[in-house]
Each structure stands twice: as structure tokens, then as C-alpha cells.
C-alpha positions in Angstrom: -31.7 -7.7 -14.4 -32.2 -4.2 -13.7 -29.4 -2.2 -10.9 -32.5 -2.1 -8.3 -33.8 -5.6 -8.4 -30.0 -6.7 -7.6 -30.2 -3.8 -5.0 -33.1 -5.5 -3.6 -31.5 -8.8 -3.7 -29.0 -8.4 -2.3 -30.3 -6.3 0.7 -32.8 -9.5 1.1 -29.4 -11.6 1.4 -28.4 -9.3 3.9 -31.0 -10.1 6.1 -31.2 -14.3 5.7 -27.4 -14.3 5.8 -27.8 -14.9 9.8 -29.8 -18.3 8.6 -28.1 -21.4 10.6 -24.9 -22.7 8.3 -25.4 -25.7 5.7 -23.9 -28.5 8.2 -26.5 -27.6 10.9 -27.1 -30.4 13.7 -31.1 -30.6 12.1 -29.9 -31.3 8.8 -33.0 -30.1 7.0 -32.7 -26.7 8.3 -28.9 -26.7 7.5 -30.1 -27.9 3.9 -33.3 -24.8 3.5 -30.4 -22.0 5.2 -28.5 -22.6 2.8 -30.9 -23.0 -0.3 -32.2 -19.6 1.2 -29.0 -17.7 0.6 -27.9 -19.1 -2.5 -31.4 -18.4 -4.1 -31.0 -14.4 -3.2 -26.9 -14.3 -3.4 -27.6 -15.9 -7.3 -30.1 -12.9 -8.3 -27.1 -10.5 -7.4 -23.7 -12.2 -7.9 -21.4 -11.2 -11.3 -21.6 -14.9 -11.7 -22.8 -18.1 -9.5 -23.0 -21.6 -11.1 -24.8 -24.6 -9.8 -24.5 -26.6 -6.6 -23.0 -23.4 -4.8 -22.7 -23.0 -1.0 -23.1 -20.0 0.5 -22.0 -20.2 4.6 -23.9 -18.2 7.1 -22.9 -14.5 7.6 -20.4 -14.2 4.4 -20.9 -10.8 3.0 -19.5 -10.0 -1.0 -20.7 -7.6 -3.6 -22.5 -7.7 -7.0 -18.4 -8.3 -8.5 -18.0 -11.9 -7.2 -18.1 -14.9 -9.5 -18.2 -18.0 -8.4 -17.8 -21.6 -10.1 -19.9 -25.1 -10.2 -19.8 -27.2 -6.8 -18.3 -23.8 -4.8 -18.2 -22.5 -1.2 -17.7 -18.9 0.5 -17.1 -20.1 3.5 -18.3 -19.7 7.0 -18.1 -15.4 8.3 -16.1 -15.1 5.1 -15.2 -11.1 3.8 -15.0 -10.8 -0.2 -14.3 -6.9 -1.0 -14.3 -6.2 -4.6 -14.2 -7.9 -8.2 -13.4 -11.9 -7.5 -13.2 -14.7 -9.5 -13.6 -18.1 -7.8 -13.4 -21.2 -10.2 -14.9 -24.6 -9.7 -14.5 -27.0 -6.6 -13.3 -24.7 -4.5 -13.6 -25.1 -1.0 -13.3 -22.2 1.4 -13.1 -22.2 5.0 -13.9 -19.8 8.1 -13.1 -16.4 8.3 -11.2 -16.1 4.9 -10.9 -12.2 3.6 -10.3 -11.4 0.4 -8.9 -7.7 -0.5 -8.7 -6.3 -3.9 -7.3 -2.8 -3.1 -5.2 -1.3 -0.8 -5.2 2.5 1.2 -2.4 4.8 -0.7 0.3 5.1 1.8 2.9 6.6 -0.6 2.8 10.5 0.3 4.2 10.8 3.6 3.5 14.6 3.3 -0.5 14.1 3.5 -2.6 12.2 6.3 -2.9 8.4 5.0 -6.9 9.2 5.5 -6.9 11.6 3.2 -4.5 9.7 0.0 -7.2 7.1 -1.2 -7.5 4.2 -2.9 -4.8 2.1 -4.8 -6.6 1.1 -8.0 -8.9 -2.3 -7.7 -6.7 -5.5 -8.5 -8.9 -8.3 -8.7 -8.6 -12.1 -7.0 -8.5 -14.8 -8.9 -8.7 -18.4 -7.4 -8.9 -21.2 -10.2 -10.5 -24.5 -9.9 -9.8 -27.9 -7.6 -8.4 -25.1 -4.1 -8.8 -25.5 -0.6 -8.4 -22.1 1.1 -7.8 -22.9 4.8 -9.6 -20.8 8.0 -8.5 -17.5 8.2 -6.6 -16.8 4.7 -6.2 -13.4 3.9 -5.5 -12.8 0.2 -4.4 -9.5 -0.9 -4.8 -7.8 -4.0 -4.1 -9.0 -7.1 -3.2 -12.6 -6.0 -4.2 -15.5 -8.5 -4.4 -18.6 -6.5 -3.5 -21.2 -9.0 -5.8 -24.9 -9.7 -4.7 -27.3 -7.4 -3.2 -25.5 -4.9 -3.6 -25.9 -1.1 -3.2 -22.7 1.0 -2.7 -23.8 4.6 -5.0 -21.7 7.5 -3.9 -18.3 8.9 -1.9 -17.3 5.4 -2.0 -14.1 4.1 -1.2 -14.5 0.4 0.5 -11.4 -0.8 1.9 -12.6 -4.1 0.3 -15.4 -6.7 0.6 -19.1 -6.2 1.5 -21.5 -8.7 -0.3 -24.2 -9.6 -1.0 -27.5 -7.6 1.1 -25.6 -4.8 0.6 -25.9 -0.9 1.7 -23.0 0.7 1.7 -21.5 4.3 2.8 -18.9 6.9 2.6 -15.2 7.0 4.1 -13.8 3.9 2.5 -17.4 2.0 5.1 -19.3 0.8 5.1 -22.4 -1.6 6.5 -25.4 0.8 6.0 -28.1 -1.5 4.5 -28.7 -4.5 1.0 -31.3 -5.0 2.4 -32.5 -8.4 5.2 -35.3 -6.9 4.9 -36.8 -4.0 7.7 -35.2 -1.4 8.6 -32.3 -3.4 10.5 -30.1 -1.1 10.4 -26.6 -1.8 12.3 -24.1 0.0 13.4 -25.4 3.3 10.6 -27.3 4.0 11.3 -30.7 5.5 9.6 -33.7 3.9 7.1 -35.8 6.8 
């Protein structure tokens, strides 16, 4: 597909990303709002594989990929090249960075140093990304993992990990039941 008909496409997305979200009271219009954006969001997207969800008023770029039986969730923010796997479920408000202002001269204004270089986001298959995540550059979210709402997820997460907080910290791990990591305290 040519550079303009994604153009197109994805300015057309623009425009029915307002369309009510997927779990709308009417269910039928829930059903065609959601249809609606994941039929222009597909022509544009680096990648989107079947079954997707698309939530109302998520915005992304031509750089995302996204996996079989996915969801960008609900006013979610994807900035730059991400790679979401397969059964991953997203909630509200999630934003995902992939570069960072340069803050390292303290000789120039921090407006006028740029751009760190783009680290892209990888999230692998079978994660549940709780309301309000923010995941920072570079961050691979492994398969499995849980990472609890309000997180910001600064450095990767192992597999089959839950973790929470503000930095995101592993608290236990999804592969034994009651694994205590860290000073977490089994429930």
C-alpha cells in the first residue's frame, strides 16, 4: 500500500475513533464501532492480525503491530515503533513511550537538546496491562505477565511476572503458586 493511502487511512481513523467503545449498552452499535476502527486502523498499522479490538479514542502510528485476539484499550496513547503479541489485553488510559527528551547538557535549554534515539516496546503474548500503565522506552513486557494499574514500567519484566507500583517491580511470579518476590507478602 502506497504512503498516501495509509495517510488517508489513517486520517479516516482519526475521525471514527470517537465511535462509542466495543462494550456499548446497545450491543450492536458497540459491535459496528468497533468493526469501524479496526477496518481503517488495519489499512495503516505495521501489523494487525485477526479478531483485534480497537477501544474508542486510542491514537497510535503507522509503527504499531499488534497480535491475533488483541486490544488497545480504551483512551490508550502508543508513540512510536510497538510490538504487541497475541492475547493481550489492555486497559484504560495505558501510554506507551518509546523515546525520551535529551536532558543530558545542562549547558543548553532541555527544549532545544532533542530526542533520545527511538527504543521500541515490546509486549509478548498471554499480558494484561492494567488502567493507566505507562511503559517507557525500551521495556519488553514478557508472555504471561500481569502488570497491575497505575505502573510505570521503566525497566523489562520477566516472564509470567506480576508486577506493580511506581518504578514496576516484580512482586511475585505467575509460574508457582505464592511465589514471593521481594518483600511482597503472600494473601
Amino acid at each position: 500500500m502506497t504512503r498516501l493511502k495509509k495517510y488517508i487511512f489513517r486520517m479516516c481513523y482519526m475521525t471514527v475513533r470517537f465511535l462509542p467503545e466495543s462494550c456499548y449498552s446497545i450491543r450492536w452499535i458497540g459491535i459496528l464501532s468497533k468493526r469501524i476502527r479496526v477496518f481503517f486502523a488495519s489499512r495503516f498499522l505495521a501489523k494487525c492480525g485477526k479478531n483485534v479490538n480497537i477501544e474508542t479514542r486510542s491514537i497510535f502510528g503507522f509503527q504499531v503491530e499488534i497480535g491475533d485476539y488483541s486490544g488497545i484499550g480504551v483512551r490508550a496513547k502508543l508513540i512510536g515503533p510497538v510490538i504487541i503479541g497475541k492475547y493481550v489485553n489492555m486497559g484504560p488510559d495505558v501510554l506507551i513511550h518509546t523515546r525520551n527528551h535529551k536532558t543530558d547538557d545542562p549547558t543548553i535549554i532541555m527544549q532545544k537538546q532533542g530526542f533520545d534515539v527511538v527504543k521500541p516496546v515490546t509486549i509478548e503474548d498471554d499480558v494484561w496491562i492494567g488502567e493507566r500503565v505507562i511503559i517507557l522506552p525500551g521495556v519488553t513486557i514478557g508472555q504471561g505477565s500481569v502488570i497491575g494499574a497505575g505502573a510505570v514500567v521503566a525497566k523489562s519484566i520477566p516472564p509470567y511476572s506480576v508486577a506493580v507500583g511506581n518504578p514496576a517491580r516484580v512482586v511475585k511470579s505467575r509460574l508457582k503458586e505464592n511465589t514471593i518476590i521481594g518483600d511482597a507478602q503472600s494473601e
